[in-house]
N, C-alpha and C positions, 0 to 999 in steps of 0.2 A: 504494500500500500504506500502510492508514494503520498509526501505532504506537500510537493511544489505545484502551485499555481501561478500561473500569470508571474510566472520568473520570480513570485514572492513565495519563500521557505514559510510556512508555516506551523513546522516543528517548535521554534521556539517558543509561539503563542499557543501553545495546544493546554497548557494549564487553564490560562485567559479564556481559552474560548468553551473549553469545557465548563467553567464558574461561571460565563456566561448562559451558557445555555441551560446546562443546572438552574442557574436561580430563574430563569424565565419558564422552563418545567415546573418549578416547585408555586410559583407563582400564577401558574393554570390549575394545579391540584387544591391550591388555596381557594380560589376562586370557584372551582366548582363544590369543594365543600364546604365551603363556608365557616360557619358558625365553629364548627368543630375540627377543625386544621389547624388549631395553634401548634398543639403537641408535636402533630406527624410533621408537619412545615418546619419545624426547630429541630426535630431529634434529625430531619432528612439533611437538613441542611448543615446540622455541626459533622455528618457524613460528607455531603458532599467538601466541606471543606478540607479534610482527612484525604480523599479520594485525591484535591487537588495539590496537596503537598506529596501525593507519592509521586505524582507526576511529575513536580518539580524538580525533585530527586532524582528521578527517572532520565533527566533528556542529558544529552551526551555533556562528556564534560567538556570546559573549555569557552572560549570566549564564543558563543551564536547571537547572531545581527540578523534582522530581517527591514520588511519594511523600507530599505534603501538606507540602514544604520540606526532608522530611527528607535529602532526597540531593540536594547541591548541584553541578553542574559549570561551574564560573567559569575563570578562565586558570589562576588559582593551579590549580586542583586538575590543568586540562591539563597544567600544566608537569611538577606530582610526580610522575603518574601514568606519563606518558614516562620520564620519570627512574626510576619502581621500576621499569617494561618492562625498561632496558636492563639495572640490575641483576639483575631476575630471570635475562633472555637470556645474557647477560654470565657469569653465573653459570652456566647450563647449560654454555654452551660449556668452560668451566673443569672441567667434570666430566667431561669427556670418559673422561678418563685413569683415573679413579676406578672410572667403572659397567662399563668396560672390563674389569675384573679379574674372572675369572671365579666365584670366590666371591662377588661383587658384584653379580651381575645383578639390581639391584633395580629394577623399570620402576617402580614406586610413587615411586620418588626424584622422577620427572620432574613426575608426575601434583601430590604433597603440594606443589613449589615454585611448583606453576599454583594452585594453590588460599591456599597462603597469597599470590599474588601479587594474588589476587583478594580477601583479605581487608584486603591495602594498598588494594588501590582502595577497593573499598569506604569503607575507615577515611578516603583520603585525602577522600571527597566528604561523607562526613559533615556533616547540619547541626543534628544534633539528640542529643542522650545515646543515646539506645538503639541509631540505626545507628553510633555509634561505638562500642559496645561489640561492635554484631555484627560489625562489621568488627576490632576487636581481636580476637574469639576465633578469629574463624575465622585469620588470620593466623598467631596466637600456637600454637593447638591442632597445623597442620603444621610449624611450626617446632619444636616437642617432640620431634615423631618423627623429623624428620628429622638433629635434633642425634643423637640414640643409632641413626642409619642403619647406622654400621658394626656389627653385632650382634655377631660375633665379638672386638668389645674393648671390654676393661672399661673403659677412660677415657672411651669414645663412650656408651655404655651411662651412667655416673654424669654424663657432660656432660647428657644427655637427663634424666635424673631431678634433677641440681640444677636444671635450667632450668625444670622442670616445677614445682616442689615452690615455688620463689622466685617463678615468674612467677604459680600460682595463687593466693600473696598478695597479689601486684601488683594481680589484678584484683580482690580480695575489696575492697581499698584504696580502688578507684577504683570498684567499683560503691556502698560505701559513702558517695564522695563524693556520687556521683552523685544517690544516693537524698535528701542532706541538701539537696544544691540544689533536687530536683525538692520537695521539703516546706517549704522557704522561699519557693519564686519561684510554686510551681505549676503551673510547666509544664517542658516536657525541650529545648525546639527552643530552640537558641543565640540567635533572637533575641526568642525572650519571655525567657530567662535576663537580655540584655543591657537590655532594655525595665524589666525588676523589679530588679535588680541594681544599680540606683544608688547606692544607700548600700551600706557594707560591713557588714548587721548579720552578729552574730557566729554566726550558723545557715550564712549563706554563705558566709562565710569560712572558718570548720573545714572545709566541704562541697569547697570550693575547696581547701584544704590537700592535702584524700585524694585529689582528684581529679588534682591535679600529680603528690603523691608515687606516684601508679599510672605514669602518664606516664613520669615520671622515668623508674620500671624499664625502661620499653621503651626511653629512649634511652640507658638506662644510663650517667644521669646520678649523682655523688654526691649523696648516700648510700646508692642505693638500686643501685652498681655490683658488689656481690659475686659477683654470678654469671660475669660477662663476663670473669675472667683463665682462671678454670675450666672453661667451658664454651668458650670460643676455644681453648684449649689439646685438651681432649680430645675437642672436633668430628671429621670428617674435615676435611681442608684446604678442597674445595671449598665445603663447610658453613659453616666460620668465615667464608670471602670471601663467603658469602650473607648475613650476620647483619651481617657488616660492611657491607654494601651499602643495600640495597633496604629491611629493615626498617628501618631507621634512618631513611632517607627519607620514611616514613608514619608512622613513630612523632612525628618532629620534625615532620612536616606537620600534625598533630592536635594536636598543645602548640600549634604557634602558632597557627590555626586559634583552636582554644578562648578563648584565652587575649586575642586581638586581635578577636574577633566576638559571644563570649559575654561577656565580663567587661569592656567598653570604660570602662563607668560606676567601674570600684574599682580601676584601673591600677597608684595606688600601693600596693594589697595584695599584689596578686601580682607586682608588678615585685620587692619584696621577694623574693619568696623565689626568682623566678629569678635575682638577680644571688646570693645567695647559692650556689645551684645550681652556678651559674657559675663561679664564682669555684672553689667546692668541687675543682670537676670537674677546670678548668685547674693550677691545683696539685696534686691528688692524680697526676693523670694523667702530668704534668712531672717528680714526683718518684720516684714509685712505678715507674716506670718503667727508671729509671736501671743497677738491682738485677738486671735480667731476664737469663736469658743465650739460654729460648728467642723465637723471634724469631715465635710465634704470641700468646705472653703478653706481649710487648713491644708486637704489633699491638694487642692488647686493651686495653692502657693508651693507647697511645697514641688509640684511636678514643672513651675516657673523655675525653682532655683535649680532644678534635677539638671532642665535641658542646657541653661546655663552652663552647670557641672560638663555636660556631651559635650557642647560647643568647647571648653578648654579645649581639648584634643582635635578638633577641626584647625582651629587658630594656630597649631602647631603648624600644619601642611605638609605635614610627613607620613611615610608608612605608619611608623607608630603613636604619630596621633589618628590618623582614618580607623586603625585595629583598636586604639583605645575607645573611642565613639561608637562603635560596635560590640567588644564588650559591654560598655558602660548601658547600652541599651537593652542587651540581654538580661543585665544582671537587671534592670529598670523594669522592665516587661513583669518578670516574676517576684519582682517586689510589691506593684502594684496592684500586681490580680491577687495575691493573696491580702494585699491590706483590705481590698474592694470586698472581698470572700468575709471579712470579719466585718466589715461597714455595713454589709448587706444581712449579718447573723445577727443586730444590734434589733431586737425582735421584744417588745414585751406587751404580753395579751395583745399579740397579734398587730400592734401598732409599731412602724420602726421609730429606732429615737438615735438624731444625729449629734445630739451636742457631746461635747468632751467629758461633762461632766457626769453624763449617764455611760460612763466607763468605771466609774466609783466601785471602788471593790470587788472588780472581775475577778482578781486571783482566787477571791476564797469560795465565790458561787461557779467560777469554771474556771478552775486552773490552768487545762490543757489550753483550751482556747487564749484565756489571758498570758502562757508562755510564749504560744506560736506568736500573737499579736506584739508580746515586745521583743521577740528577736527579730520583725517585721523592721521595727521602729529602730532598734540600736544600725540594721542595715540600712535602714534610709539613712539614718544619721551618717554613717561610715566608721562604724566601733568595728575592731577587728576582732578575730579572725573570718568575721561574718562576709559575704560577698558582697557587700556594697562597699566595705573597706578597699576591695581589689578594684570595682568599677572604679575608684576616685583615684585609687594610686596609677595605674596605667594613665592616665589622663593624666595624673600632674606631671609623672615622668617625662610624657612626651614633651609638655611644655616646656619644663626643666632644659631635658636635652636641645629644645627646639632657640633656645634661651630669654624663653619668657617668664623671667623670674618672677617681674612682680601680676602678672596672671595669676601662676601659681600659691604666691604669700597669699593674696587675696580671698582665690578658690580655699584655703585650707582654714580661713577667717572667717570665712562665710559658716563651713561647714560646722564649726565651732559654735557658732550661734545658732545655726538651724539645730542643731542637736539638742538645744535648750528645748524647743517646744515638742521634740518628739520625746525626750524624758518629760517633761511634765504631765503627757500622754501613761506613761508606769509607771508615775509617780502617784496619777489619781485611783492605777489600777490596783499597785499595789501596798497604800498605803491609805486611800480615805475607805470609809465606812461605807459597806455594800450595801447595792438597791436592791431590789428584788429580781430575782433569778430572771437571766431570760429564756423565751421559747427554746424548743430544742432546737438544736441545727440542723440544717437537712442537707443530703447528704450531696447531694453535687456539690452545695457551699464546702463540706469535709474533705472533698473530693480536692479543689481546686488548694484549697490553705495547706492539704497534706501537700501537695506537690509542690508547690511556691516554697511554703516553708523547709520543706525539709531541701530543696535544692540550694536554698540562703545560706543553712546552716552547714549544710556538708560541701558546700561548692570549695573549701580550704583544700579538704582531703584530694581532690582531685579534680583541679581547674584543667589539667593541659585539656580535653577536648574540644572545648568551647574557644579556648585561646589561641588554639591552632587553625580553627576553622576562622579567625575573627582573622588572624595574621595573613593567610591564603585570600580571605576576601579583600582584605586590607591593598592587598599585595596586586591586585587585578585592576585596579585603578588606576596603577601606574604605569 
């Protein structure tokens, strides 16, 4: 069976078009069953997502281009692409509890999180301006709906229209960048950009400015992070642990991406204003944070200073800043689905409760749970030997080596104070006086916290896997 059409290979896209066509199946079956499709449309779909990561695994190795270069799939883009799978997947499972409610039967939830999953690929294999915009909208366009999913409440509803109304500038930003490089260089594919792009006249640099500050929005980086305490906050829960996951993964795969294959020639333009980025993120995120009492807006600060933290190792512009940026996200991924796993278990008489203070005394009414939850927190933080220790030390090293010292002072100042508010987090667990028990936990939530957590905690014993595969992807960029 061959796959060439029309002199276009379409082996590389065969993941793509399979999640494509998957979710437009799943989204007939929905349709004609209606009322009672949430179940099979969810359990069908965290398969098809499974189905489409063996595939990705599956296609030969090595650098395959189609499309005339525009869709590139190198290791880097294998590794992200894995990585959004499991956040997407990861994510379903976490909805379990949600679609379950019967004013919530919405099978569309499943369908919109396969299509924006498919706009991460997309965005992640991008090699040229235009499939990175297609892959940003289609991404961005379900991620809209799916923030204002809960219809019935106005914070879900106003989360969906800030995110809508911020993110259509984002792209207006970056299609305009867009347009100023393809009018300077003459052409849109990352490697005529980097081929014309040697010198920094100032057509590609302004063009490059718009182009980051679009970017930024999606990693919700400062200054462009006003949406993400508001729109994490009035998500449904399952919602924020998506936005927290998986899109972040292809948004920060597309900065560096861009950033390390289109612009190699004007390094020190844009190393500029990512360490500012940086820098922004880390401090706003460390600080602003502090103030919070609910513990979904404390996530949303805290996943500002996170990306800041990735960004160090971008701003490096070496192999082992791009390998630090990809550990640092894996280790990120599974930090945050398991904190989402225990924000989502936060259950009593049936009511969730998000504030900090309804953490009071978990150690003594659920210990296991209130363990997993602070060795979550000591990893965000960066206490060693836990994996968040490693995601921050690869990333300063690069810097270091790269010799951006005071980056790195900074990054390790930051980290200092953001630590503050994730102990104050086990400090209410395990030291004020307990509220009443919560609900039991159910078991996909056990599911997703066994695996996060225990990968945090034992990732010491036995990091080479993941670091070699980070290094090889790392390594394909150049």
């Amino acid at each position: 069976m061959s796959f060439e059409t029309a002199g276009y290979q379409l082996l590389p896209v065969l993941p793509e078009l399979v999640l494509a066509v998957g979710a437009m199946a799943l989204l007939m079956v929905g349709a004609y069953r209606s009322q009672d499709a949430t179940r099979l449309v969810t359990g069908l779909a965290v398969g098809l997502l499974a189905v489409v990561g063996v595939l990705e695994l599956m296609l030969p190795a090595g650098k395959l281009t189609t499309f005339g270069g525009s869709f590139i799939v190198d290791d880097f883009a294998r590794f992200l692409k894995i990585l959004a799978l499991i956040g997407s997947a990861a994510t379903l499972i976490l909805s379990a509890e949600f679609l379950a409610d019967p004013s919530r039967r919405i099978f569309e939830y499943a369908i919109l999180v396969l299509l924006s999953t498919l706009g991460m690929m997309v965005l992640i294999s991008a090699g040229d301006l235009i499939m990175l915009y297609l892959g940003l909208e289609l991404m961005s366009l379900a991620l809209y709906v799916v923030a204002a999913s809960n219809r019935d409440n106005a914070k879900s509803t106003e989360a969906g229209l800030k995110y809508f109304v911020l993110g259509a500038l984002s792209s207006g930003m970056l299609l305009y960048g867009a347009s100023l490089i393809y009018g300077f260089t003459g052409t849109v594919s990352f490697a005529g950009i980097a081929a014309a792009a040697t010198t920094g006249s100032i057509g590609i640099v302004f063009g490059l400015v718009f182009l980051l500050a679009g970017l930024c929005f999606k990693v919700s980086a400062v200054p462009f992070h006003m949406w993400t305490p508001d729109v994490y906050e009035g998500a449904p829960t399952p919602v924020t642990a998506f936005f927290a996951s998986a899109p972040k993964v292809a948004a920060l795969a597309v900065f560096t991406r861009v950033a390390l294959t289109a612009f190699p020639g004007i390094v020190s333009q844009w190393q500029q204003i990512v360490i500012f980025v940086a820098i922004a993120s880390m401090v706003l995120g460390s600080f602003a944070a502090i103030g919070q009492s609910n513990i979904k807006r404390l996530m949303a600060y805290s996943s500002i200073g996170h990306m800041g933290f990735a960004l160090v190792g971008l701003a490096a512009g070496t192999v082992e800043g791009a390998q630090g940026v990809l550990v640092y996200i894996a280790i990120y991924v599974a930090m945050t689905l398991g904190t989402f796993a225990v924000i989502l278990t936060m259950k009593r008489n049936g009511h969730h409760v998000e504030t900090i203070s309804d953490f009071a005394g978990l150690s003594r009414t659920n210990p296991l749970l209130a363990f997993f939850f602070a060795m979550l927190l000591f990893s965000l933080a960066g206490i060693p030997p836990l994996a968040g220790f490693f995601a921050k030390f690869y990333v300063f090293v690069a810097a270091i080596k790269a010799g951006l010292f005071t980056l790195a002072v900074v990054g390790v100042l930051a980290s200092v104070v953001g630590a503050y508010y994730y102990l104050t987090i086990i400090k209410v667990m395990y030291f004020d006086e307990p509220l009443a028990k919560l609900d039991p936990m159910r078991m996909e939530l056990r599911t997703v916290l066994g695996v996060a957590g225990l990968f945090n905690i034992l990732f010491f014993v036995y990091p080479g896997p993941l670091v070699s595969v980070a290094t090889s992807a790392a390594k394909s960029l150049f």
